[in-house]
C-alpha positions as CSV (number, residue, x, y, z in Angstrom):
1,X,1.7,-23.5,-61.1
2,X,-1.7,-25.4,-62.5
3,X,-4.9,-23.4,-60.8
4,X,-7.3,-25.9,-59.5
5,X,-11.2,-26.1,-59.7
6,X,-13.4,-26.9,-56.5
7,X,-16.9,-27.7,-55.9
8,X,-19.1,-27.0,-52.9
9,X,-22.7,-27.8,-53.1
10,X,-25.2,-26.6,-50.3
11,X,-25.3,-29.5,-47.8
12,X,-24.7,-29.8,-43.4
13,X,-21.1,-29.6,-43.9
14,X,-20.5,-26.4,-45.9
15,X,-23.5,-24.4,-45.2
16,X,-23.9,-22.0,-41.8
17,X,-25.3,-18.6,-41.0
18,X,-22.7,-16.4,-39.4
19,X,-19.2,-15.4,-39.1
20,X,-16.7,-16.7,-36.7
21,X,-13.3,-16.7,-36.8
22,X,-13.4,-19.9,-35.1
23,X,-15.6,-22.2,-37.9
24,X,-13.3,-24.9,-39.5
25,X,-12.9,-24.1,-43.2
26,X,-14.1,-26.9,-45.1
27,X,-11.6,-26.2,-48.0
28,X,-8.2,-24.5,-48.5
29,X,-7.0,-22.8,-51.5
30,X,-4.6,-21.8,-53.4
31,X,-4.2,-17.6,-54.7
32,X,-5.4,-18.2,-58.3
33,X,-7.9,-21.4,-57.5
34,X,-11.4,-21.2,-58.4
35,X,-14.5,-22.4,-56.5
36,X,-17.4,-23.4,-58.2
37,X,-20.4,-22.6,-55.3
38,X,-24.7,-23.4,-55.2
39,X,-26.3,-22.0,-52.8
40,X,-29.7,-21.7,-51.0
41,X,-31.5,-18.8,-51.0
42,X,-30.8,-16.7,-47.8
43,X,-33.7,-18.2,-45.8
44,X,-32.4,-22.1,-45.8
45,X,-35.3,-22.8,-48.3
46,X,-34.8,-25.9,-50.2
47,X,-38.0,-25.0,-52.4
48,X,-40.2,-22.5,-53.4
49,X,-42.8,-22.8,-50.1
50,X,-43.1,-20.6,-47.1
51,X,-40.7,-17.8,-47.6
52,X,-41.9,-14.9,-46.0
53,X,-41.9,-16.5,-42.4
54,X,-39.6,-17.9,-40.1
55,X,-40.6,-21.4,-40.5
56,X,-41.9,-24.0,-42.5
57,X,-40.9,-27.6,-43.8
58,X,-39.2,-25.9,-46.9
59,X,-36.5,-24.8,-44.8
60,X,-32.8,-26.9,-44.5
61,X,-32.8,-28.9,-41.8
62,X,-31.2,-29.4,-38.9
63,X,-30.0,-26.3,-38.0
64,X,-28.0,-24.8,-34.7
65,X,-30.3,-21.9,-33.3
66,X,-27.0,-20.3,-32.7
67,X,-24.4,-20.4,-35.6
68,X,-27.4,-21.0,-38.2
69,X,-29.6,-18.1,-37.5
70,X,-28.6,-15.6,-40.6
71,X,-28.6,-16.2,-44.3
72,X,-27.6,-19.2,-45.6
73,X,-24.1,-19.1,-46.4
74,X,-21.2,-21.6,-48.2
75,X,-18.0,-22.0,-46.6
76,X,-16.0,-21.0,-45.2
77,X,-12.6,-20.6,-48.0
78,X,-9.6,-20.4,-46.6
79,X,-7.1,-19.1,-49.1
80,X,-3.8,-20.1,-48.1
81,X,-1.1,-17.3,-47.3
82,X,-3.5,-14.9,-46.2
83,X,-2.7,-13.2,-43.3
84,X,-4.3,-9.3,-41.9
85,X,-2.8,-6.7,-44.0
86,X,-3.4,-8.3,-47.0
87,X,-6.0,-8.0,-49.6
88,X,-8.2,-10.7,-50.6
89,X,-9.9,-10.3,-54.5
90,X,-12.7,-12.1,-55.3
91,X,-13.1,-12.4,-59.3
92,X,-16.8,-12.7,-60.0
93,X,-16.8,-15.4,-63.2
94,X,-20.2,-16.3,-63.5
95,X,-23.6,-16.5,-61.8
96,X,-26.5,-18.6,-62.5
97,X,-30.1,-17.8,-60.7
98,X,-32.2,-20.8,-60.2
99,X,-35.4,-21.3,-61.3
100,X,-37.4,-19.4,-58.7
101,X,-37.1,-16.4,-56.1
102,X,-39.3,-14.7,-54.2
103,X,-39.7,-10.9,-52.9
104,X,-41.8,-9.5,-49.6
105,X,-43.1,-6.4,-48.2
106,X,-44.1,-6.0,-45.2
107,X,-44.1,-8.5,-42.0
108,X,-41.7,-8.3,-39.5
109,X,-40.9,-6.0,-37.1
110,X,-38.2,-3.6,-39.2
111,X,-37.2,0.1,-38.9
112,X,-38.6,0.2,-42.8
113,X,-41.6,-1.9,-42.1
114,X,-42.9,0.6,-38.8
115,X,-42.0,3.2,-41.4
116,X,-44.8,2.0,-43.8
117,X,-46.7,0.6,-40.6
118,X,-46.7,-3.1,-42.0
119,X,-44.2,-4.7,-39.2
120,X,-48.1,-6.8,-38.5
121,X,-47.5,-10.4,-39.5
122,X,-51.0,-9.9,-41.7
123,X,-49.7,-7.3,-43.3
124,X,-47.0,-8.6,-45.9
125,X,-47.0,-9.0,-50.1
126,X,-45.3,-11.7,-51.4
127,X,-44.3,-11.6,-54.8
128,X,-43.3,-15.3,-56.1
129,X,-40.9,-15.1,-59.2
130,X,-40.7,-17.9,-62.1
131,X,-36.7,-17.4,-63.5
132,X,-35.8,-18.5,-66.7
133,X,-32.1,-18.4,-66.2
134,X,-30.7,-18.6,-69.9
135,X,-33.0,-15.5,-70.8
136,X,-32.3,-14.2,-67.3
137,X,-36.0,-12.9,-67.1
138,X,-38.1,-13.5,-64.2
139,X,-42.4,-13.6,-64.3
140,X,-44.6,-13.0,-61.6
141,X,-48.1,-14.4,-61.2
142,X,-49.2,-10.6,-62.4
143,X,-47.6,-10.8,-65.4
144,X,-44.7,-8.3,-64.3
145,X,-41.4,-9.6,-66.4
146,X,-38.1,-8.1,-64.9
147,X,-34.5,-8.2,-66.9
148,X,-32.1,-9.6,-64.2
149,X,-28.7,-8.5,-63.0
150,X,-27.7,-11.8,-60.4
151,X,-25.2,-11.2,-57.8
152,X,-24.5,-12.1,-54.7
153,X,-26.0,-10.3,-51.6
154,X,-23.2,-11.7,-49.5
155,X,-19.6,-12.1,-49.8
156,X,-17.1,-11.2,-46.9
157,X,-15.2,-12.6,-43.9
158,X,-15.3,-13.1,-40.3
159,X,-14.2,-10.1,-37.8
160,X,-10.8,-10.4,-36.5
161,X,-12.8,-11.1,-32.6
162,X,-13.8,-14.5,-31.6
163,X,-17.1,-15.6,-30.9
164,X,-20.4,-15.8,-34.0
165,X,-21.4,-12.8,-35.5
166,X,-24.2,-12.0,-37.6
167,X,-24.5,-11.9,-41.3
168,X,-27.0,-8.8,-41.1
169,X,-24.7,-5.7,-41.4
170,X,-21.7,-5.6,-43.7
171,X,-18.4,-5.0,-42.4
172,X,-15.3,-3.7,-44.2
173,X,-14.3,-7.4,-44.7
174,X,-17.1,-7.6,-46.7
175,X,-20.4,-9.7,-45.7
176,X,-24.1,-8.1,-46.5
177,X,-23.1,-5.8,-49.1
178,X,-25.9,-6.0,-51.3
179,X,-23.9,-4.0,-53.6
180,X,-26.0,-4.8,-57.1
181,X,-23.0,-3.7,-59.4
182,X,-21.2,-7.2,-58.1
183,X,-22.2,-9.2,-61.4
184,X,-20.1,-11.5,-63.4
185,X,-17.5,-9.8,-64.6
186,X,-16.6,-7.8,-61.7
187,X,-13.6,-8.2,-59.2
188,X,-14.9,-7.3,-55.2
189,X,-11.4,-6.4,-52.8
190,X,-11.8,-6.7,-49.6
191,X,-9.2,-6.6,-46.6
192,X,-8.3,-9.9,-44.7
193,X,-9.4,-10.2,-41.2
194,X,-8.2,-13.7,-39.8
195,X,-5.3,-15.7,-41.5
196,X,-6.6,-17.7,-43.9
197,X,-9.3,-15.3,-44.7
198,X,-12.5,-17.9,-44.0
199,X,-14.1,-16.7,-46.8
200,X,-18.0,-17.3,-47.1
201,X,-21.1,-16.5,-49.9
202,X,-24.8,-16.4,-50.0
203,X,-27.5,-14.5,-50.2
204,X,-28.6,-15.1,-54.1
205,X,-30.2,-11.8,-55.6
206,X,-31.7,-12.3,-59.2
207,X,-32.2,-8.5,-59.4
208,X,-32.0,-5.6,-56.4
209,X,-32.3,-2.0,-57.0
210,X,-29.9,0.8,-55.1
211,X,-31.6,0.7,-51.6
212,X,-33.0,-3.0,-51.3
213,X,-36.1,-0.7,-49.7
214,X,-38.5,-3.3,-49.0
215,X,-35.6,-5.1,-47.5
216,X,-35.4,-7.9,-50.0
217,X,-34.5,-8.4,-53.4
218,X,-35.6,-11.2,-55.8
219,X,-33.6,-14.0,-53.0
220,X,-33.1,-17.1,-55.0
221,X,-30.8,-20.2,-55.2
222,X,-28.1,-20.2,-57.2
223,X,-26.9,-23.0,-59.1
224,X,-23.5,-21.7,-60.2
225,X,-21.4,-19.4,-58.7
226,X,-18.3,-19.3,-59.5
227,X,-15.5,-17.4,-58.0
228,X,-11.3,-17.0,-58.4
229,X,-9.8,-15.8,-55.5
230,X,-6.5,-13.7,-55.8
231,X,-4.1,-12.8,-52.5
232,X,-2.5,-9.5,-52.9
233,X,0.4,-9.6,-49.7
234,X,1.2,-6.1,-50.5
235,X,-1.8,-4.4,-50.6
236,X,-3.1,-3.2,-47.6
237,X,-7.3,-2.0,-48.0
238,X,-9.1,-0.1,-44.9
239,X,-12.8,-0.7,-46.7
240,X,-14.1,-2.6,-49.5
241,X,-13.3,-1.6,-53.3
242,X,-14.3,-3.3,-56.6
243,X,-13.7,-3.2,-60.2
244,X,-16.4,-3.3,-63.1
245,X,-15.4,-3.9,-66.8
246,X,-16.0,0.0,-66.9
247,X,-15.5,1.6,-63.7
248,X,-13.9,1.8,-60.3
249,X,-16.4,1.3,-56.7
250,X,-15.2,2.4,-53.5
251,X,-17.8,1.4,-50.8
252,X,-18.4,3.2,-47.3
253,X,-20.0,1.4,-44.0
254,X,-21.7,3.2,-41.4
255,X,-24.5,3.3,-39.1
256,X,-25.1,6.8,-40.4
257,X,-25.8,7.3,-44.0
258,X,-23.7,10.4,-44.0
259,X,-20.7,9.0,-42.9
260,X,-20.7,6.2,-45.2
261,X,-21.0,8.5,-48.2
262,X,-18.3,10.2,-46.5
263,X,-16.5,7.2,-46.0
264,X,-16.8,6.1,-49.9
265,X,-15.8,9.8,-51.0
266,X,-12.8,9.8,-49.0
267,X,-11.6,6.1,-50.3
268,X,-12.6,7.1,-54.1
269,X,-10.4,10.3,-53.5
270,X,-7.7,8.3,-52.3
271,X,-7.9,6.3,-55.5
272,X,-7.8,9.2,-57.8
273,X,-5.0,10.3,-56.2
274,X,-2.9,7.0,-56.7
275,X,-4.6,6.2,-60.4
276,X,-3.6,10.0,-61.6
277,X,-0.8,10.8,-59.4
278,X,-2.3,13.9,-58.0
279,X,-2.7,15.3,-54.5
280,X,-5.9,14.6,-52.9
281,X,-7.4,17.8,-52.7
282,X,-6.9,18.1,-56.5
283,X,-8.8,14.4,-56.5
284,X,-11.6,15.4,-54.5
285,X,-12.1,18.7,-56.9
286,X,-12.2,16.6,-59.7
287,X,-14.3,14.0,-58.0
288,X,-17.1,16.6,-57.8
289,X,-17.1,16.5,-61.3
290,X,-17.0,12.7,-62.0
291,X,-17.6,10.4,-59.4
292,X,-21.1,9.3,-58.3
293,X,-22.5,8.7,-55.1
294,X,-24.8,5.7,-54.7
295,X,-26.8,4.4,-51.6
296,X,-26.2,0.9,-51.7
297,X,-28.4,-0.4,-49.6
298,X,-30.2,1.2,-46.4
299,X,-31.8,-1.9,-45.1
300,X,-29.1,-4.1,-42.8
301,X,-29.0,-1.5,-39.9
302,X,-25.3,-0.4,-40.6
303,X,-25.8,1.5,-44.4
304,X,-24.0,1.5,-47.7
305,X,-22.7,3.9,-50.0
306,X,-20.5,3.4,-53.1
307,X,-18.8,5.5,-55.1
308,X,-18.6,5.2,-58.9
309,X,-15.4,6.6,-60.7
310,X,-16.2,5.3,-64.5
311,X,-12.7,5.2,-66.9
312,X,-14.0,7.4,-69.2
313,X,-14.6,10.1,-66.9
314,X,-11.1,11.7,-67.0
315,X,-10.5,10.3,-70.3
316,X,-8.2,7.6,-69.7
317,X,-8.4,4.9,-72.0
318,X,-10.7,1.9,-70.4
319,X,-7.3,-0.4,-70.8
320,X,-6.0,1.8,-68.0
321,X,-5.1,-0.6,-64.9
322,X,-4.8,-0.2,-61.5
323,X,-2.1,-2.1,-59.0
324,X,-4.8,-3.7,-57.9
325,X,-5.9,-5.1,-61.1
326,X,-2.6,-6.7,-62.3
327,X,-3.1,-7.5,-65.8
328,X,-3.5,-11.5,-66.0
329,X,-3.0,-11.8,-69.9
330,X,0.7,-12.1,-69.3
331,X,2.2,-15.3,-67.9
């Protein structure tokens, strides 16, 4: 079967902000096709004006106070085939920042903000950011030059109930990960929701660090995205996994920041045991030796943790694959 190549650029048709089961896709795949996305950066902003508030001319116009009111996502995707109980991969290929991003403290009323006493609308930093995106460096007016890492803040699908739902917390179908080890190169695996999946992206980060703890990241455009998306029927997830060039994430989703690490430990154990065939409270012994524990973000009221498993930390052989991670060199 020939794999086909799509393009969606940013424009009334393909761009909303929420999830709904309910929104039309504007484009139906194939398992094995490849969409080529740009995007806005998460606050509709079509330039580099007015980013720290709520309005402005900058921002994509029209726009439904309802469906549009989160970050400005493409989509949605649906892959054809997929049905609940399946698992939908996403195979990260290659992400280009645009030119400029910006990065705030301070502002809006936020748990993190009333932390630091800054939730006054006088009382916000805004750092703008100049990208050179072949260099993949960005420059602030202070001289500050910062090494990026782009990925995608969110990636995910609707909730199986009807009816719009935010784009602010993540979900184990995905959505607001802010997970920064989802680079190119990287497969994300997330359980399907709806049939057809109604897959969606956003949410441009040129660089984040573990925590996003002043609530954003550098949030920029992108001008290439570009994304294979592969249906596994028989694989059936109950939370988000990915797969670096060098090491296995499991990711937990709570409201409580314990749970979640919880949450990741108990899905990283589970993938011990079916990588080394060994019982589970054998995995969790040796994933007090090996596996890392990393808040992912605590800033989209429901928190992140993932859990890092490299290869090389048992001392299988990096070539070492997973059912998940079928090995696409053979025809």
């Amino acid at each position: 079967m020939t794999m086909r190549t799509f393009q969606v650029d940013p424009d009334r048709r393909t761009l909303h902000g929420s999830f709904s089961r309910d929104y039309e896709p504007i484009l139906e795949v194939e398992s094995g096709d490849t969409v080529v996305f740009r995007t806005l950066e998460a606050g509709w902003s079509l330039d580099r004006t007015g980013h720290c508030d709520s309005t402005g001319e900058s921002k994509f116009q029209p726009r439904d106070p309802e469906r549009d009111d989160g970050h400005a996502l493409c989509g949605p995707i649906a892959v054809r085939g997929a049905e609940p109980g399946m698992t939908l991969e996403i195979q990260i290929n290659a992400i280009r920042p645009g030119t400029w991003g910006w990065t705030c403290a301070g502002g809006w009323d936020h748990p993190v903000n009333r932390f630091f006493g800054i939730a006054g609308s006088d009382q916000t930093f805004e750092h703008l950011w100049h990208i050179d995106p072949a260099a993949l460096t960005a420059v602030n007016s202070r001289g500050h030059k910062l090494h990026l890492r782009p990925f995608m803040g969110v990636m995910g699908m609707p909730p199986p109930e009807s009816g719009i739902h935010s784009t602010g917390p993540p979900r184990i179908w995905g959505g607001n990960l802010d997970c920064k080890e989802l680079i190119a190169g990287t497969s994300l695996f997330l359980p399907v929701p709806v049939p057809g999946g109604l897959f969606s992206v956003g949410d441009g980060h040129a660089l984040q660090g573990d925590g996003e703890v002043s609530v954003t990241a550098i949030e920029c455009p992108m001008d290439r995205v570009e994304l294979t998306f592969h249906l596994h029927p028989s694989v059936d997830l109950s939370s988000p996994r990915a797969r670096t060039p060098h090491a296995w994430l499991t990711l937990g989703i709570s409201e409580d920041l314990e749970e979640a690490a919880h949450i990741a430990t108990g899905e990283m154990v589970n993938l011990i045991s079916s990588l080394y065939s060994v019982p589970q409270l054998e995995a969790l012994a040796l994933a007090s030796l090996v596996v890392d524990l990393r808040i992912t973000q605590i800033v989209n009221g429901v928190r992140g943790v993932h859990a890092v498993l490299r290869d090389d930390a048992l001392g299988v052989p990096s070539s070492m694959r997973h059912p998940l991670l079928p090995d696409r060199s053979q025809p």
